[in-house]
Backbone bond lengths (Angstrom), bond angles and torsions (degrees), N, CA, C in turn:
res aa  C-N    CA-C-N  psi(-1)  N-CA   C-N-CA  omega(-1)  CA-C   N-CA-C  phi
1 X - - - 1.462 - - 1.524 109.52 -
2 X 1.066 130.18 122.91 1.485 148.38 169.57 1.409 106.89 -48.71
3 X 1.463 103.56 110.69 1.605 101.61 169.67 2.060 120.86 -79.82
4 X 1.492 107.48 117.00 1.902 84.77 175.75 1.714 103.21 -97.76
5 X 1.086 123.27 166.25 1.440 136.48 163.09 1.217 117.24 -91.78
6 X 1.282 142.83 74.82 1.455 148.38 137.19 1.813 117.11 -5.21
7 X 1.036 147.04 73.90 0.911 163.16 117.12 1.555 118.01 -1.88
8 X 1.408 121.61 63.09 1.599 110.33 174.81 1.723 121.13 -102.35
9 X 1.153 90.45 144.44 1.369 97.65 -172.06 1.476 112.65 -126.73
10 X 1.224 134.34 94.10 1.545 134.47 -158.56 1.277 129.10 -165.88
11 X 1.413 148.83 129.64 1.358 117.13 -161.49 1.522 107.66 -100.09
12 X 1.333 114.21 -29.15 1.304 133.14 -164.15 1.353 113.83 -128.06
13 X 1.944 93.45 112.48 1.797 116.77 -179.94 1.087 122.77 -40.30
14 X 1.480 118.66 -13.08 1.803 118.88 -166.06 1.278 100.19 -116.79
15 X 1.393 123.03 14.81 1.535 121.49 -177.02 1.778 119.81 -74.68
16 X 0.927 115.61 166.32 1.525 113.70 -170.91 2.193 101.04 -69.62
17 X 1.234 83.93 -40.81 1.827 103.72 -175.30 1.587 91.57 -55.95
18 X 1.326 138.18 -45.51 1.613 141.05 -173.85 1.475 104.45 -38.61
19 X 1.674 84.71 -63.27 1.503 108.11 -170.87 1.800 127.68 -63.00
20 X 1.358 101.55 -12.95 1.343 105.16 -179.21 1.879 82.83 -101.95
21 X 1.217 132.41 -52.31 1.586 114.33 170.75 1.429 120.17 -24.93
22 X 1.351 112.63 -58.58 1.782 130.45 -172.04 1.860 95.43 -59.38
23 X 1.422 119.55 -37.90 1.977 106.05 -173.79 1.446 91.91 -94.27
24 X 1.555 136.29 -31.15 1.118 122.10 179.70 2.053 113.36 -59.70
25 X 1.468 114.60 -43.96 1.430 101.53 175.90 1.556 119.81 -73.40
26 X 1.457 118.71 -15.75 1.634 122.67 177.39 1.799 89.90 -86.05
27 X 0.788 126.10 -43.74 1.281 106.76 174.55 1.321 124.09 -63.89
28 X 1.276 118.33 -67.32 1.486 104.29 148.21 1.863 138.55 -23.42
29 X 1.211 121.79 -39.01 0.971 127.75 151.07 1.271 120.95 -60.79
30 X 1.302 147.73 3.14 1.320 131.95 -164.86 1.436 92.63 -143.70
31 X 1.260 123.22 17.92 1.224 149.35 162.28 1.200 125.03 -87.96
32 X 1.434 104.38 -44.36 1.647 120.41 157.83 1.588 86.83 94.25
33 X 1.590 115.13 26.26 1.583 113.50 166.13 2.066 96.27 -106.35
34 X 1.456 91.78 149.64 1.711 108.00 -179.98 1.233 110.96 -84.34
35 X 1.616 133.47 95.81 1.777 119.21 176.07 1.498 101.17 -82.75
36 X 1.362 85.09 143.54 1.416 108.55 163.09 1.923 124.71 -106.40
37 X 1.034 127.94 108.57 1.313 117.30 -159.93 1.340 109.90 -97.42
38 X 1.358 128.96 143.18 1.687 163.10 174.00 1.509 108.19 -95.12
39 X 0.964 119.25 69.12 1.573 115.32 172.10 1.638 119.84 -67.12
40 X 0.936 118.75 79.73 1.921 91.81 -158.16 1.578 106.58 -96.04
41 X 1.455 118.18 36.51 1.231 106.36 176.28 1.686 87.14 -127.10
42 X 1.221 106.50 -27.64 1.557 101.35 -179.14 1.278 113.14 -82.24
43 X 1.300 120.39 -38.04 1.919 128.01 175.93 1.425 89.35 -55.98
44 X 1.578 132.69 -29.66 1.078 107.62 -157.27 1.511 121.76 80.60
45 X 1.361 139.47 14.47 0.884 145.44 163.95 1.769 115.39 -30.21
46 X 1.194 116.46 138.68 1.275 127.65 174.25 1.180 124.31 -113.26
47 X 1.502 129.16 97.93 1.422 136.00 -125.29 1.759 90.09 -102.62
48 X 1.225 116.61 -20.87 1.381 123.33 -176.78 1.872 126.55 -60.49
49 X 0.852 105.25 126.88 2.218 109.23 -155.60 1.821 77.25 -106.94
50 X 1.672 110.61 91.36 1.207 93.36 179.92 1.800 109.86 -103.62
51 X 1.131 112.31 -147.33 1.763 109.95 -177.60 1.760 114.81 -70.84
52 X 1.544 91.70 -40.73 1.407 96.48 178.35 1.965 116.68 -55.26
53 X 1.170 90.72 -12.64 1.542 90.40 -152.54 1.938 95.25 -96.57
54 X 1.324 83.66 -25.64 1.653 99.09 -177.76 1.653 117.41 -68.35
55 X 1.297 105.36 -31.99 1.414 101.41 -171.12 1.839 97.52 -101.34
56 X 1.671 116.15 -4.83 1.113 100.04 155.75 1.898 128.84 -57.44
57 X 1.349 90.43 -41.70 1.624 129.53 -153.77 2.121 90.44 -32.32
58 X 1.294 112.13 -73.54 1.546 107.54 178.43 1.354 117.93 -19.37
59 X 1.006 106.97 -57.72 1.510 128.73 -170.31 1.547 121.45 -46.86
60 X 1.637 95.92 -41.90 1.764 88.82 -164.08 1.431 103.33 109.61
61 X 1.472 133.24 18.11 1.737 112.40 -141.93 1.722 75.00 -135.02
62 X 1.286 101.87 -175.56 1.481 138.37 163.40 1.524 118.00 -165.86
63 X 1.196 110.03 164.24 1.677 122.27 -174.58 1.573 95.30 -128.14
64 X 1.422 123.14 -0.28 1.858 114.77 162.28 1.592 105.99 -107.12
65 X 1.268 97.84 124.06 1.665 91.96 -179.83 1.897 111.42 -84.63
66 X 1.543 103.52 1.50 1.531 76.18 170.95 1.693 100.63 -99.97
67 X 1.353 121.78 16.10 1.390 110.55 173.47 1.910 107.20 -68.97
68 X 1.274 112.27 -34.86 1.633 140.35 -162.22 1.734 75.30 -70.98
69 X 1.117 122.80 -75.49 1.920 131.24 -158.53 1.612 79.85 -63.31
70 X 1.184 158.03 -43.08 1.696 128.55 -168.17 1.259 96.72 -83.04
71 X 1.146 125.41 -18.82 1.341 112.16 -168.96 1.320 129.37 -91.89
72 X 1.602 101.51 -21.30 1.512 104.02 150.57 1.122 144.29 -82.93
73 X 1.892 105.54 -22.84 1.373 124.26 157.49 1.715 122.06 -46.75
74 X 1.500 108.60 -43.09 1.282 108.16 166.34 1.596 137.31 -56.30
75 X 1.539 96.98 -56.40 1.627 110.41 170.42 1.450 123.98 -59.16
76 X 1.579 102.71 -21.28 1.825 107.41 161.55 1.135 117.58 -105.44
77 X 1.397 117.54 34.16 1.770 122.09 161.20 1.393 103.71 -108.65
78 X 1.572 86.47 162.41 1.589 111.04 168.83 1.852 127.21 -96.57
79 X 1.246 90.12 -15.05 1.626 97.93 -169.92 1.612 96.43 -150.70
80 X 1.309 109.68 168.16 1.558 116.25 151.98 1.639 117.89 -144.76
81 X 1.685 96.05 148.45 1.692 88.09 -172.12 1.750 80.38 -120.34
82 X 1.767 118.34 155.44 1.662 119.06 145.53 1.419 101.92 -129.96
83 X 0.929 85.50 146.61 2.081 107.73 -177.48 1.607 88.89 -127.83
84 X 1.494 104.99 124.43 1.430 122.11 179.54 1.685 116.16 -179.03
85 X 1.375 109.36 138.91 1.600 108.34 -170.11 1.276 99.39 -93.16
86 X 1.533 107.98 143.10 1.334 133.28 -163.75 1.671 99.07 -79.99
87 X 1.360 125.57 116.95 1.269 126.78 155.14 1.324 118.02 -109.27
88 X 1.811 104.88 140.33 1.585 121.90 -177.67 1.713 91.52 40.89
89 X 1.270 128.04 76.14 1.711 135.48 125.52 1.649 99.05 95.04
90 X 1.782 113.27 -3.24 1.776 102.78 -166.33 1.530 87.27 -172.00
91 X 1.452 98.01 -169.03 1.725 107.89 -154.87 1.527 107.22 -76.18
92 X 1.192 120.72 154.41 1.499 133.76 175.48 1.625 116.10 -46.77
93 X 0.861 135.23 113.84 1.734 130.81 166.23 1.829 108.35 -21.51
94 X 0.796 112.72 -55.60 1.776 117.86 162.60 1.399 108.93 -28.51
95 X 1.485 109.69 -55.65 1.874 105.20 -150.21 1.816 82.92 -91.20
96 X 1.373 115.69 -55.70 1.631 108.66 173.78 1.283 121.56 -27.31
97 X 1.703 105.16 -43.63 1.740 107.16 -173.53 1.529 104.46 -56.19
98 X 1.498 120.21 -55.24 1.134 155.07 154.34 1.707 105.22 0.99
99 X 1.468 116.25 -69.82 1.225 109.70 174.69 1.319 119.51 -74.99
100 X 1.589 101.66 -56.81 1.749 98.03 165.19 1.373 129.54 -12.00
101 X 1.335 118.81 -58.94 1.315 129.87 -152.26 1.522 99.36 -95.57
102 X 1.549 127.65 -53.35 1.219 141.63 173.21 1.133 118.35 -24.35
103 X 1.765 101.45 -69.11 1.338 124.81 -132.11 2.021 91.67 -106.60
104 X 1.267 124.43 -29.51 1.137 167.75 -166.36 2.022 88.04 -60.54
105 X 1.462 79.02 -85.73 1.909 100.90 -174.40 1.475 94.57 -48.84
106 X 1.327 145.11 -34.59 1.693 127.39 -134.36 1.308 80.37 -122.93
107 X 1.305 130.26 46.98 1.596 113.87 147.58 1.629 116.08 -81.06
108 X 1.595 89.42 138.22 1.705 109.84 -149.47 1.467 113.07 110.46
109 X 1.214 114.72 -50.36 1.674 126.33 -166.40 1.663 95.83 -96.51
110 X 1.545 119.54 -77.61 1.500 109.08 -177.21 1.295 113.35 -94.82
111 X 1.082 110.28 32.12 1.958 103.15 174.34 1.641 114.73 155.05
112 X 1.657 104.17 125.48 1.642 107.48 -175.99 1.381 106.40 -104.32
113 X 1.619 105.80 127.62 1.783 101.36 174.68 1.183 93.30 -95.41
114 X 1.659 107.88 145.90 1.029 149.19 -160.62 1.356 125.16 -145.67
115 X 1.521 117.86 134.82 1.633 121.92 179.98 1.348 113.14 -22.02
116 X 1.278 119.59 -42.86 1.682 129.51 -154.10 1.999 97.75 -118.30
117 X 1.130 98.08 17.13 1.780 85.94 -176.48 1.458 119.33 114.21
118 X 0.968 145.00 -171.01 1.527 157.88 -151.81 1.147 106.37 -126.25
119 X 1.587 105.36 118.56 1.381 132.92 -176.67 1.532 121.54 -96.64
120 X 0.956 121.48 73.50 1.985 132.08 -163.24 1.486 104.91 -51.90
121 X 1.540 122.95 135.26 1.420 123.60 -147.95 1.823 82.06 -124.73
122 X 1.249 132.44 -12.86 1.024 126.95 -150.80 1.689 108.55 -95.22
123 X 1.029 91.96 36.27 1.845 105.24 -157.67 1.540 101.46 -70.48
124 X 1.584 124.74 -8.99 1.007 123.39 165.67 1.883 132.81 -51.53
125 X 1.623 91.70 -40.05 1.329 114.28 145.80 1.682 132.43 -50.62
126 X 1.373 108.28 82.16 1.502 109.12 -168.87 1.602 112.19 -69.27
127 X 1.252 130.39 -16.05 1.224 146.58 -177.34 1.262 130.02 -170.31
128 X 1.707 118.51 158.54 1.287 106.14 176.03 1.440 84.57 -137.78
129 X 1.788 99.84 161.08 1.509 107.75 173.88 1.745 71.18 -129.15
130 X 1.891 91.14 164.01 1.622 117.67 -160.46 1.867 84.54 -129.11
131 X 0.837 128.49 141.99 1.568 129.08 -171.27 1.561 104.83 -158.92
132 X 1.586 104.05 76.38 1.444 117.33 -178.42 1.799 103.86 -97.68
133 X 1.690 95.98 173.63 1.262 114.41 173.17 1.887 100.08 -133.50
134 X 1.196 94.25 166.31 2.086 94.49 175.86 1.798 80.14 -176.63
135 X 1.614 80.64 161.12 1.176 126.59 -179.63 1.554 113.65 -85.19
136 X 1.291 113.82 -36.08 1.094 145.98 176.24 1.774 106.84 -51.47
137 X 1.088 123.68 -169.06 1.754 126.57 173.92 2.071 74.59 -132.24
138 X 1.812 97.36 122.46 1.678 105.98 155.83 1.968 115.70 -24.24
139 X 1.789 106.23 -58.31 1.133 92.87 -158.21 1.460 113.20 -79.05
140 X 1.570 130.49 4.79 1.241 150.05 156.10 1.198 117.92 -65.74
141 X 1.430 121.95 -42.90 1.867 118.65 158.65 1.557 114.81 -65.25
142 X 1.543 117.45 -33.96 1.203 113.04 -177.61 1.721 118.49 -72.13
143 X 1.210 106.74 -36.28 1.501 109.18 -160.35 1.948 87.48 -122.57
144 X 0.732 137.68 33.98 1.140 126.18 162.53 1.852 115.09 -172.76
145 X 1.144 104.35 12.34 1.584 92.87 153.74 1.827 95.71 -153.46
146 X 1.447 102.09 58.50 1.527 89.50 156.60 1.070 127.50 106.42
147 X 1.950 110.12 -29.71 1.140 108.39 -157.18 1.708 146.43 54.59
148 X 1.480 101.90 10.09 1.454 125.94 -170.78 1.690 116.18 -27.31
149 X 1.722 120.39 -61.02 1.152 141.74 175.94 2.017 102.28 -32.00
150 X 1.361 89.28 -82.41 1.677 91.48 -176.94 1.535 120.24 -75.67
151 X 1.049 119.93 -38.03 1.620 121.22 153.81 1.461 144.59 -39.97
152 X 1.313 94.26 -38.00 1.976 96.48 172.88 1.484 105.44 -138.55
153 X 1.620 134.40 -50.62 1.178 114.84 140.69 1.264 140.82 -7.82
154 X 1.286 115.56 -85.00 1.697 127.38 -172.46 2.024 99.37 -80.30
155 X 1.348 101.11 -69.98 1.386 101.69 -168.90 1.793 137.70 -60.22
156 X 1.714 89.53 -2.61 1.650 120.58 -166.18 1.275 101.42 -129.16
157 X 0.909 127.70 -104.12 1.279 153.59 -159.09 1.714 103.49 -51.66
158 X 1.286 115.98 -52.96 1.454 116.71 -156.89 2.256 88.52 -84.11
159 X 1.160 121.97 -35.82 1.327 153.10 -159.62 1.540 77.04 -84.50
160 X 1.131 158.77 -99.53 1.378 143.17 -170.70 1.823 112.37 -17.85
161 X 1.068 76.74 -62.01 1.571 94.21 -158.87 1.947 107.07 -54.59
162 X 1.470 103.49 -2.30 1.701 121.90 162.78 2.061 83.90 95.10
163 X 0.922 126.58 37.38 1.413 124.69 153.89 1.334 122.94 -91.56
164 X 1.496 134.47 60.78 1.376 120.16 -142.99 2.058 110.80 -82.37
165 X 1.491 102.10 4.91 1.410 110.69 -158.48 1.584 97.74 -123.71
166 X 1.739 134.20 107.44 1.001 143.57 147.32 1.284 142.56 -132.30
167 X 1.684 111.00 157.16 1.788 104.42 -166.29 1.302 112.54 -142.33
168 X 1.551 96.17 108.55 1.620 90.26 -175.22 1.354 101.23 -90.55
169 X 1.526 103.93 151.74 1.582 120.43 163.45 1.600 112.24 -132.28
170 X 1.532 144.14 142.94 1.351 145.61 -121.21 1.787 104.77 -167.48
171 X 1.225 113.47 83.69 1.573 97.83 -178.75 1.593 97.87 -86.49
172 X 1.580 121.78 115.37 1.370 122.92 -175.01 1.315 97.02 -108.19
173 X 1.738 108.43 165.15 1.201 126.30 -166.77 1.114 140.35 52.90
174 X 1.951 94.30 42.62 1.365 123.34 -178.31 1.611 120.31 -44.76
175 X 1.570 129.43 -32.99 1.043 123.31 -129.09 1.690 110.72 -106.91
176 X 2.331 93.62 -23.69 1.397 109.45 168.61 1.672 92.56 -101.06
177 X 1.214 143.49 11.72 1.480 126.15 157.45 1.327 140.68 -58.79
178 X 1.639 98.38 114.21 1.754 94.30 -157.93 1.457 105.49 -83.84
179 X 1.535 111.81 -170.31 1.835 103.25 -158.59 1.565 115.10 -76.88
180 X 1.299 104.73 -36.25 1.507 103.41 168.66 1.698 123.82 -58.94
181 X 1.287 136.62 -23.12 0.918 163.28 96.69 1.704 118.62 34.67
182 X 1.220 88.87 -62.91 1.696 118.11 -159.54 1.078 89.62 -113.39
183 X 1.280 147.62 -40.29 1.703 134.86 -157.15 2.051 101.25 -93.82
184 X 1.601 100.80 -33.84 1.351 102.10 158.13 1.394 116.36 -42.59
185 X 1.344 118.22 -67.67 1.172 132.11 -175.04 1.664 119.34 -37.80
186 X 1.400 115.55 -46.76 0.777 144.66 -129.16 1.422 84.92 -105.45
187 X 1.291 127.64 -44.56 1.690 133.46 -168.45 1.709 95.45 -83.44
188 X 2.146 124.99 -40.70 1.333 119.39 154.24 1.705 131.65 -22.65
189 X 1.433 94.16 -40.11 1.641 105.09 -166.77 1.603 97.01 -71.31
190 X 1.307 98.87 -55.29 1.697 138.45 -153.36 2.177 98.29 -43.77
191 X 1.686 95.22 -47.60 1.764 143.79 148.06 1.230 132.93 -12.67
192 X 1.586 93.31 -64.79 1.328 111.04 -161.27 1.206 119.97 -67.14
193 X 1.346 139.59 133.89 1.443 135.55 162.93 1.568 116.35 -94.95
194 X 1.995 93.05 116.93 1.517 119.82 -179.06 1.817 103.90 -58.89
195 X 0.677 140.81 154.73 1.551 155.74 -152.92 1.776 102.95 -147.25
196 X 1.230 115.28 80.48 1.547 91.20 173.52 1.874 111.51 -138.75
């Protein structure tokens, strides 16, 4: 059975983002794929890349031991999903810390620098899906601030890291979305077929 990595990013259990987590792992389950979940607001994750961590960094080392537990969780997956609401045009300081620190520490493991650039080791990861929310309208992040999500996220950033396969999807204009709206949405996720 294919393990995926669930990626949550959220502060608050009653949030709409929870709720698309809760159909994303039953869906996943009925997939007959194994999630593994990343809570990083509930682990308490510490998104901060401070000095201590820096003069580990040469080494191979860390001083957070759940950086060591994501980091093996990753290299024994098959896929990765993050579900997280988009603040100001791109990902939360949380989920950023998230790679920083992760992806940061595991050079050798998630990524070789190289004469010509960064060589992504994580190729075990056949795909990622990106499963945001915003305040915003989708085609207002896309065509007017940048496109950030699929552009440096997915197409950069996640694509270094040897993920060469991602899919964002964006329910925008969370905030006037009425319930039918959202429960549609919500049965979409519930829907969807994971690809990994």
């Amino acid at each position: 059975m294919k393990k995926i990595i669930v990626v949550y990013c959220h502060p608050y259990v009653n949030s709409f983002n929870h709720a698309i987590l809760e159909q994303v792992i039953n869906n996943l389950k009925q997939q007959h794929l194994n999630p593994e979940i990343i809570d990083l607001y509930a682990e308490q994750f510490n998104p901060v890349y401070d000095q201590e961590e820096l003069q580990l960094f040469h080494s191979g080392q860390t001083h957070d031991p759940l950086v060591t537990k994501y980091l093996n969780l990753l290299r024994q997956a098959d896929g990765i999903i993050f579900i997280t609401p988009i603040w100001w045009n791109s990902i939360p300081a949380m989920l950023k810390g998230f790679i920083d620190k992760v992806m940061k520490e595991g050079e050798g493991l998630t990524h070789t620098v190289t004469k010509t650039g960064i060589r992504g080791e994580l190729v075990n990861l056949k795909r990622a899906y990106v499963l945001t929310t915003s305040t915003s309208p989708t085609f207002y992040l896309r065509w007017f601030c940048g496109n950030a999500v699929q552009k440096i996220f997915i197409k950069t950033t996640l694509k270094q890291l040897g993920i060469k396969s991602g899919k964002w999807q964006n329910f925008g204009g969370i905030s006037n979305a009425k319930s039918a709206k959202r429960n549609a949405y919500l049965q979409k996720i519930a829907e969807m077929p994971f690809h990994f």
